[in-house]
N, C-alpha and C positions, 0 to 999 in steps of 0.2 A: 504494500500500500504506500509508504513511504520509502522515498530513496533520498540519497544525501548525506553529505559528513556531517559532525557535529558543528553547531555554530557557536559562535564565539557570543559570551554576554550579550556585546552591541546588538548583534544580529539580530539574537532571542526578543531584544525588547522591540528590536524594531518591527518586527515579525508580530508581533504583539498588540502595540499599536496600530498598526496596520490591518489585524487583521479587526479593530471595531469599524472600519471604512467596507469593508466587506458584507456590511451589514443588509446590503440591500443589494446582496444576491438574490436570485429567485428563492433555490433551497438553502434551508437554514442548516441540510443537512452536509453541504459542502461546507459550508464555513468550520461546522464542526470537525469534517474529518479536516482539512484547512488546520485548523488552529491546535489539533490531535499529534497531527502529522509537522508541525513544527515545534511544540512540544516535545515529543519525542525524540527528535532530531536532537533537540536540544538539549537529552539527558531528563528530563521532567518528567516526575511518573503522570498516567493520564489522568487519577484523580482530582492534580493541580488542573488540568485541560480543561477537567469539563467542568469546577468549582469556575476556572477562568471565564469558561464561556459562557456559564449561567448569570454570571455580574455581570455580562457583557448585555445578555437577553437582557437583566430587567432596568440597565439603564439606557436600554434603547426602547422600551416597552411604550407601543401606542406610534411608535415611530415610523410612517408611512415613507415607501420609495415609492418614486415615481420617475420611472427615465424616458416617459411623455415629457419634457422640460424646453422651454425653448426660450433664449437668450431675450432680454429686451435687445431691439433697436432702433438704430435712426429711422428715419422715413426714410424712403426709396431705395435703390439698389445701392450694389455694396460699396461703392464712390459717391456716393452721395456726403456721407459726415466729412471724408476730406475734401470734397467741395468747399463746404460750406466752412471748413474750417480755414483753410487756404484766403478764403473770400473775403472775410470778418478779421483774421489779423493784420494787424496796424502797429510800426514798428513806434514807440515811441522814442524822443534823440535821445533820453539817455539812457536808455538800452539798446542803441545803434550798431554795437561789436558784439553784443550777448548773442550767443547761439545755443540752440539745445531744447531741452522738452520740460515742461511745466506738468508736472499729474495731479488732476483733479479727481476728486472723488466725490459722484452725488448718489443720490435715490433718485429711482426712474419709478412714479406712482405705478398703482394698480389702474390708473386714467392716461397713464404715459407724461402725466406731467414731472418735470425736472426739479427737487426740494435737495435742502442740507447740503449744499455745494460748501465744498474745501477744499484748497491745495495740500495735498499728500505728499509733495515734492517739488520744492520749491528752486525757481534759478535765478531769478530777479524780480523784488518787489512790484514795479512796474510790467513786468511781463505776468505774473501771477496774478494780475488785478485782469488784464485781457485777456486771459484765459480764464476767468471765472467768469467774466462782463458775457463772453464770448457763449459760456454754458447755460448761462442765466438767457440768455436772449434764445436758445436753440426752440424749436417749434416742439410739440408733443410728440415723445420717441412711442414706438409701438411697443406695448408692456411687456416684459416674461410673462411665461405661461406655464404650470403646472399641470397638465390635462385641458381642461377645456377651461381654468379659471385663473385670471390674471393675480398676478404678484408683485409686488414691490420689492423690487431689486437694488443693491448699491452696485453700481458701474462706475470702473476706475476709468479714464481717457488719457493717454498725455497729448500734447499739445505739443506739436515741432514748432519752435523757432529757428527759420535761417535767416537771417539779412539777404537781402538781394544787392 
């Protein structure tokens, strides 16, 4: 059932960690042999395995997967947001020699409107005020989706500045 050398602590834990991400496999039965079968590997008797995997169930407990999921975005096809970003920035002089990317980070509603806009990554005070002006201004993004019901999402962007 399991093949493999022994792993090294790191491994173990990483293996471990990992395998709570696993969670929304179909069968719960693969995770188990999954988290069995790295146990083991890793010298653990399978008691530890399956006491493991039982904290694992009830703190995932109620926890729905759904990999129906679809990304919020921009309006129109997939050049459209560097359009429109392209379009809207305005070099101010004195960030005339600055180059490089500004990350902004908002919520994209369950309405597709834009809320809680921040710079996550900052390059120059005046340039992180035009990429936020920039975000603030954008039209309503088309929302995530979880099955057939919209979500509110946080979406990172960065923002290229070159000088021309």
């Amino acid at each position: 059932m399991c093949s493999g050398s022994r792993l090294t602590g790191t491994h173990f834990l990483w293996k471990i960690i990992n395998a709570k991400s696993l969670l929304c496999m179909k069968s719960r039965r693969s995770i188990f042999s999954l988290l069995i079968c790295t146990l083991t590997v890793a010298g653990a008797p399978n008691a530890l395995a399956q006491d493991t995997l039982n904290n694992m169930l009830k703190d995932t407990a109620g926890f729905r997967c759904d990999f129906n999921m679809q990304h919020a975005s921009f309006p129109g096809d997939g050049s459209s947001l560097s359009l429109y970003l392209r379009k809207h920035i305005v070099y101010p002089q004195e960030a005339e020699d600055v180059m490089g990317k500004v990350y902004v980070s908002f919520f994209v509603g369950e309405d597709g409107t834009i809320s809680d806009i921040k710079v996550v990554r900052s390059l120059h005070p005046a340039l992180d005020k035009i990429a936020v002006d920039i975000v603030a201004r954008m039209p309503a993004w088309t929302p995530a989706r979880v099955g057939n019901t919209s979500v509110k999402t946080r979406y990172t962007l960065p923002v290229k500045f070159t000088p021309e």
